[in-house]
DRENZAVEX-610359 format. One record per residue (C-alpha): residue in one letter; x, y, z; chain. Coordinates in steps of 0.25 Angstrom, whole numbers. Layout:
# DRENZAVEX-610359
GUGU   res      xx      yy      zz   chain
GUGU     A       X       Y       Z       A
...
This chain:
# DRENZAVEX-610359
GUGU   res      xx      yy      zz   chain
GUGU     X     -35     -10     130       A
GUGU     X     -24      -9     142       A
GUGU     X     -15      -5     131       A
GUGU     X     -23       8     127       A
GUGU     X     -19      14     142       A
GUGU     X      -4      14     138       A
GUGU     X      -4      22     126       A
GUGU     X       2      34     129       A
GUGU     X       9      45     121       A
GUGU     X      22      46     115       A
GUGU     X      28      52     127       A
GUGU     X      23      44     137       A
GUGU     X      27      30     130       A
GUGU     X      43      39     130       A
GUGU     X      41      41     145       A
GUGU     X      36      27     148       A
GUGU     X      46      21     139       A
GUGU     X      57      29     145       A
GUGU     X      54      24     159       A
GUGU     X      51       9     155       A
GUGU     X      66       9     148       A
GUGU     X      72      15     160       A
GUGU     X      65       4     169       A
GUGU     X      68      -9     160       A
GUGU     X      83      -2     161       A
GUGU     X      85      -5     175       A
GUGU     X      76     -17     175       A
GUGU     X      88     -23     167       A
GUGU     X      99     -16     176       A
GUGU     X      91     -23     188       A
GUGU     X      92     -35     184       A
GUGU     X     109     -35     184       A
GUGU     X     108     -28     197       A
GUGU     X      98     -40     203       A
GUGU     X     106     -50     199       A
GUGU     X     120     -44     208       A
GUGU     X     112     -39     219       A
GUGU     X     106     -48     229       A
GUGU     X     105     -43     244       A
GUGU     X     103     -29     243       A
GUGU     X      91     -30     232       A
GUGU     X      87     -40     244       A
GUGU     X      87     -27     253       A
GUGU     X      81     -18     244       A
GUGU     X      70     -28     239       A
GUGU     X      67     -30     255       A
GUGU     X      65     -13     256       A
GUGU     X      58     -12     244       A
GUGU     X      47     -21     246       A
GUGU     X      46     -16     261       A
GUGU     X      42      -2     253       A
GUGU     X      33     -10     244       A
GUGU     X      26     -15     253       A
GUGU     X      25      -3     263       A
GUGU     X      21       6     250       A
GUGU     X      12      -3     244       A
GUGU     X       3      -6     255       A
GUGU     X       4      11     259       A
GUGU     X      -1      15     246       A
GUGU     X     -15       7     249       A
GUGU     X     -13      14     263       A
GUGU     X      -5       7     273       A
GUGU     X       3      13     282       A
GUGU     X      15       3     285       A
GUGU     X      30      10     283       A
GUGU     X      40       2     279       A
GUGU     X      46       0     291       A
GUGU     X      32      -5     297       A
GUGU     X      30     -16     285       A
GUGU     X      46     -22     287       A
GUGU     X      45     -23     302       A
GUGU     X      30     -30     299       A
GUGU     X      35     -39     288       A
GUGU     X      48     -42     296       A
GUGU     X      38     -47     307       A
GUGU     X      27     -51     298       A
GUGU     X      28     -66     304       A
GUGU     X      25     -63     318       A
GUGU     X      15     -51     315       A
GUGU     X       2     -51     316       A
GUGU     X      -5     -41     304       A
GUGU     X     -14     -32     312       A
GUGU     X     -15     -19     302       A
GUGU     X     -20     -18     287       A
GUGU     X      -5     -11     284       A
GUGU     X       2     -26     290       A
GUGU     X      -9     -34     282       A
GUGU     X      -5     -26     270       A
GUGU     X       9     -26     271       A
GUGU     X      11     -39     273       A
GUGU     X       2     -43     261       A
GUGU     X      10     -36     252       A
GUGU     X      23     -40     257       A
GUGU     X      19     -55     254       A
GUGU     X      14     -50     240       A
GUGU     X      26     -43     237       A
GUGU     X      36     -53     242       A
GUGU     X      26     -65     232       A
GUGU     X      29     -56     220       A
GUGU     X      42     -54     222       A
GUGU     X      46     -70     224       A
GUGU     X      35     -75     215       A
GUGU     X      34     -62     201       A
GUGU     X      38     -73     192       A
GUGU     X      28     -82     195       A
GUGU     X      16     -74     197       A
GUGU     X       7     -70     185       A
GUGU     X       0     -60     182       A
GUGU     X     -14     -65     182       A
GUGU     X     -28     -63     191       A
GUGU     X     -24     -76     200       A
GUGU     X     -12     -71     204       A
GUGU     X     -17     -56     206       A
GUGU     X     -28     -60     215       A
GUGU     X     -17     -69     224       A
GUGU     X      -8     -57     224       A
GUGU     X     -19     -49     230       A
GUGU     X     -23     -60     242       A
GUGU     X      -8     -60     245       A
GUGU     X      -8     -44     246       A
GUGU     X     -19     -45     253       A
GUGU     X     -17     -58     264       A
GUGU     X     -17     -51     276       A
GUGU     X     -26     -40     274       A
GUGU     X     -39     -44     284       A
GUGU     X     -49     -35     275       A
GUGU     X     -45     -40     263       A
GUGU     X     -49     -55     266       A
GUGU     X     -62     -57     257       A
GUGU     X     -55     -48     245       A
GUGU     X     -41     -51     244       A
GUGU     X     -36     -60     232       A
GUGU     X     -51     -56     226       A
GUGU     X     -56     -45     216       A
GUGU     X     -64     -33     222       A
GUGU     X     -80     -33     221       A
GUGU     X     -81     -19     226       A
GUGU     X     -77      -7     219       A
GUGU     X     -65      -1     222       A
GUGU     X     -57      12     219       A
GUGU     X     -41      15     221       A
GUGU     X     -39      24     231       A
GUGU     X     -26      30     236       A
GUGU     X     -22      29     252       A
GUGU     X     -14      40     258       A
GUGU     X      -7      40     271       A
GUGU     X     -18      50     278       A
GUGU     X     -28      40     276       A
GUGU     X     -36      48     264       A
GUGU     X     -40      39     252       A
GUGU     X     -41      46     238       A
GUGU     X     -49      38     226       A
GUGU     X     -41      36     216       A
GUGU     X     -48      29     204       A
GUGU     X     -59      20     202       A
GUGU     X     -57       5     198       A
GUGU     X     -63      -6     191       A
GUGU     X     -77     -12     195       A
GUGU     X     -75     -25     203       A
GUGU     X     -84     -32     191       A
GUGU     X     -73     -30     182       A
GUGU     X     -60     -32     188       A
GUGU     X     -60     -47     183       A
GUGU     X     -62     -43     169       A
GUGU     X     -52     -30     169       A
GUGU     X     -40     -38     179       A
GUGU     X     -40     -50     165       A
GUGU     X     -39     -39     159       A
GUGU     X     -27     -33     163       A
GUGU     X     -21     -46     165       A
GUGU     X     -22     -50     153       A
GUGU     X     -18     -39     146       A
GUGU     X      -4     -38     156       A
GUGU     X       0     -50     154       A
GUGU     X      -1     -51     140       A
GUGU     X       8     -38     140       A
GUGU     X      17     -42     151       A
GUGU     X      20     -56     143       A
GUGU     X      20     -51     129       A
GUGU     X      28     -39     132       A
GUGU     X      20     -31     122       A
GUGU     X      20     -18     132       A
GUGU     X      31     -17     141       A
GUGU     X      29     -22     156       A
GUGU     X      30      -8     161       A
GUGU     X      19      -3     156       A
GUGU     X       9     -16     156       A
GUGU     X      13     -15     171       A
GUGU     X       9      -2     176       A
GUGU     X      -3      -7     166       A
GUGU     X      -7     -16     172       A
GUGU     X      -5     -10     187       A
GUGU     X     -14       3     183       A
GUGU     X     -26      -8     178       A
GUGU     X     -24     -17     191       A
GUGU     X     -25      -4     198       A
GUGU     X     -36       1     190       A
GUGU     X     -45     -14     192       A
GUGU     X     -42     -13     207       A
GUGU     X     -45     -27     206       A
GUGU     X     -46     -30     221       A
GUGU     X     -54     -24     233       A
GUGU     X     -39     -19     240       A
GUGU     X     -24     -22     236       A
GUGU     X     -24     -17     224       A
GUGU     X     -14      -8     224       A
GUGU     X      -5     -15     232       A
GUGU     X      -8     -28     221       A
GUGU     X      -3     -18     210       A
GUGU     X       8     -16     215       A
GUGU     X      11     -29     218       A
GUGU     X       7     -31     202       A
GUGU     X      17     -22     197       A
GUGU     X      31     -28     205       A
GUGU     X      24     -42     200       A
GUGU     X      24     -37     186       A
GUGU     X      37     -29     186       A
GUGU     X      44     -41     191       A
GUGU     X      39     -51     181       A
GUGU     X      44     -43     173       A
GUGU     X      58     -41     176       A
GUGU     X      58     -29     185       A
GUGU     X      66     -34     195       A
GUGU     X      68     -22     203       A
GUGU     X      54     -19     207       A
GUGU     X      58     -26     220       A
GUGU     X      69     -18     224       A
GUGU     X      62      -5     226       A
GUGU     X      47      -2     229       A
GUGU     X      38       2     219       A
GUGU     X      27       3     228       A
GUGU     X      35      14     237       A
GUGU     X      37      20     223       A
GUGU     X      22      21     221       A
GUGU     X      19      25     236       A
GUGU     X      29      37     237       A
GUGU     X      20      41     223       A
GUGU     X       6      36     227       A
GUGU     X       0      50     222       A
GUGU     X       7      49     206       A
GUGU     X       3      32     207       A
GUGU     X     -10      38     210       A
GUGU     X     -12      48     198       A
GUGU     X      -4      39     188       A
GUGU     X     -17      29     189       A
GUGU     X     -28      39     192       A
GUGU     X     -22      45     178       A
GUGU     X     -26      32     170       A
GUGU     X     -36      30     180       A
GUGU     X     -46      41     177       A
GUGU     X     -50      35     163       A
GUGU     X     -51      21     165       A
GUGU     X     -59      12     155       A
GUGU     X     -57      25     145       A
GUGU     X     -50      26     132       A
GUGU     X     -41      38     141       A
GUGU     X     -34      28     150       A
GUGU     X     -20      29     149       A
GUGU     X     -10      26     161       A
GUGU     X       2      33     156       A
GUGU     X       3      41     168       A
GUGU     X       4      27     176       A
GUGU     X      12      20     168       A
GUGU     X      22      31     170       A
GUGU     X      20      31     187       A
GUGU     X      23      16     188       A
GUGU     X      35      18     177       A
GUGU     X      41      29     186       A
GUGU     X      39      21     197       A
GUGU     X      49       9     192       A
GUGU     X      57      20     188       A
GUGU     X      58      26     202       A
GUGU     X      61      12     207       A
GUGU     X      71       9     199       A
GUGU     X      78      24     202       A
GUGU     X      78      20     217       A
GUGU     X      82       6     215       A
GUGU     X      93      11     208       A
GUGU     X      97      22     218       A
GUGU     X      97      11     228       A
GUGU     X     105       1     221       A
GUGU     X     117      10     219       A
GUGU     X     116      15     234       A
GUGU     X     118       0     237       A
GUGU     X     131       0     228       A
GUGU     X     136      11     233       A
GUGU     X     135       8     247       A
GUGU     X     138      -8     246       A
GUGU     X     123      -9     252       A
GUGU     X     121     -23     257       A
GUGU     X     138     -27     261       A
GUGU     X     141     -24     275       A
GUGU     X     153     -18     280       A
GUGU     X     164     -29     279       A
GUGU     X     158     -33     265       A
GUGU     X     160     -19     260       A
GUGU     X     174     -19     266       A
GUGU     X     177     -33     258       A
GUGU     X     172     -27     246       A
GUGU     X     181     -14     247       A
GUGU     X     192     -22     250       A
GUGU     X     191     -28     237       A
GUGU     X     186     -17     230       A
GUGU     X     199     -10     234       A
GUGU     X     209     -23     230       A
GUGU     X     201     -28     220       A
GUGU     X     202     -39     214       A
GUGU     X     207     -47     226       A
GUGU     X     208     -60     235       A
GUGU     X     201     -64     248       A
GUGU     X     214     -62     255       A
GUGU     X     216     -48     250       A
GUGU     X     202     -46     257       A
GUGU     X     205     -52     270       A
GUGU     X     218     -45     270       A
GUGU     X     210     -32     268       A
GUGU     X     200     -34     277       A
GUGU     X     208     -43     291       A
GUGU     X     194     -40     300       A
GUGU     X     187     -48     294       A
GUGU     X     188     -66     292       A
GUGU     X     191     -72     280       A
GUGU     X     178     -80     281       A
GUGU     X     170     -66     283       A
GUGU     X     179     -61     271       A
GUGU     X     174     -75     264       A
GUGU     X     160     -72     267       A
GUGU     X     158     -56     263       A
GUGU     X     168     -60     248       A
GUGU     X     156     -72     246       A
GUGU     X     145     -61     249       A
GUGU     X     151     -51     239       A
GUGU     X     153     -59     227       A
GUGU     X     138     -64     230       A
GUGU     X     132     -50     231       A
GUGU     X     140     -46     217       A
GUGU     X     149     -36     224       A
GUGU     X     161     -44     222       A
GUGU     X     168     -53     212       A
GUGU     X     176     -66     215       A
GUGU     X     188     -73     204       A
GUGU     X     193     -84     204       A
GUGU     X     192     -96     216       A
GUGU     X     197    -100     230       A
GUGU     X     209     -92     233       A
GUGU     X     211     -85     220       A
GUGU     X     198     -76     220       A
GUGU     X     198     -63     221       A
GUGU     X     186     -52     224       A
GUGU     X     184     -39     215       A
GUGU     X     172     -30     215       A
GUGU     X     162     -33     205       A
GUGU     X     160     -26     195       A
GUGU     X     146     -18     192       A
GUGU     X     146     -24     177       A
GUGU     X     148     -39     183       A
């Protein structure tokens, strides 16, 4: 059945196949860079779910800037949540931060779904008798725009049948996602379009979407998802994320649904993600990113002399104490900027090649 709606013509499965082998390519790259990299990923995770949080909560219409939701979450213990927007963003916030330590362990069942949707939405005061529960009342996805105007974008399943259509699509995803029959990245954006489509809950269904989808993408080895916000992504194109599931949309339950235009969206998404998480990863080479001054002086003086010993560098640098010297060396060779040979006295410092 779910299968049907990803049968597409010949030059579509090239122009889907094409983005997928460019997305796996630096899935494998990111893996090597994870594993040398530690506190400016730390950074960069910090930003990007700031942005997630911020975009996520403004495409269901909150108004919150960044800069609002990190003062509030950097105060969250002493702050009272007075508005909808503070309610909201804290929710996510805690959603978010869950998947990211926990992806491994979560499943992709109705149990945990509905326990994803209470945390999302824990502190909203409206959503007390509905939160964690599916909807009894119709409803329909509607877009939010800043002035306030609401536009009807497509109609959703009847309350009386989101039981049987969520098992459904459970179901089915998992039995992809384990068997590998049909690659991740098109059972994801799959399964995203038919949550989306159910609307399963009253509210928070697009925010729970997204959650979904880095859930998903994480379990299954895109480990970059973190670093750089595919909700902002979808926010700065709100409009195309739109159209992409109104164009599947518009013949649901017929033989005519077909959501090539949506996988396509959600494939250039990842790809526009991983073409600014790439951008910023070099501008963090080339300008030493997270070292501060003296450890960048420490690390010229042994680029320039390379290989040498620990005297070499105090002679080359009298300001500072051997002990300071000690401290930055240990710092180097832990954030893979620098390699040490040999032991005690003996050891000497070169740069670390990009290879190793």
């Amino acid at each position: 059945m779910f299968e049907k709606k990803i049968e597409f013509d010949f030059k579509t499965n090239q122009e889907i196949l094409k983005r997928i082998s460019a997305i796996d390519g630096f899935k494998s790259v990111w893996l090597g860079i994870e594993k040398k990299e530690s506190r400016y990923l730390r950074e960069l995770r910090q930003i990007a779910t700031i942005q997630s949080i911020g975009s996520s909560t403004r495409i269901e219409g909150a108004t919150m800037n960044d800069e609002e939701i990190k003062s509030l979450l950097n105060n969250i213990k002493i702050t009272k949540l007075k508005s909808r927007d503070e309610q909201d963003v804290v929710g996510y916030y805690e959603a978010i931060d869950m998947v990211y330590a926990n992806f491994q362990d979560i499943q992709l069942t109705e149990n945990y779904i509905k326990q994803l949707h209470g945390m999302l939405l824990k502190y909203s005061e409206k959503d007390v008798r509905h939160r964690g529960k599916y909807k009894n009342l119709p409803n329909k996805v509607v877009a939010n725009y800043p002035d306030g105007q609401q536009k009807g974008i497509f109609n959703t399943t009847e309350p009386h049948l989101v039981d049987k259509e969520i098992m459904e699509i459970l179901q089915w995803t998992n039995v992809q996602l384990e068997q590998s029959s049909i690659h991740p990245l098109l059972t994801i954006p799959l399964f995203v379009y038919e949550f989306l489509s159910i609307h399963p809950f009253q509210d928070g269904n697009g925010r729970l979407s997204r959650l979904l989808t880095t859930l998903l993408l994480l379990k299954h080895g895109y480990s970059f998802v973190p670093y750089i916000s595919f909700e902002n992504i979808i926010e700065r194109q709100k409009k195309q994320y739109y159209e992409a599931l109104m164009l599947g949309q518009k013949n649901r339950y017929s033989k005519k649904e077909k959501i090539d235009d949506w996988i396509l969206f959600f494939l250039d998404c990842l790809q526009e993600m991983i073409a600014l998480l790439g951008k910023k990863y070099d501008v963090h080479k080339e300008k030493g990113g997270y070292l501060n001054p003296r450890q960048k002086e420490v690390l010229e003086a042994i680029r320039v002399n390379q290989p040498v010993k620990f005297s070499d560098i105090i002679a080359a640098l009298p300001a500072y104490s051997q002990n300071t010297i000690k401290k930055d060396l240990i710092y180097l060779v832990n954030e893979h900027q620098i390699e040490s040979i040999g032991r005690n006295k003996g050891t000497v410092y070169h740069i670390r090649s990009a290879n190793s």
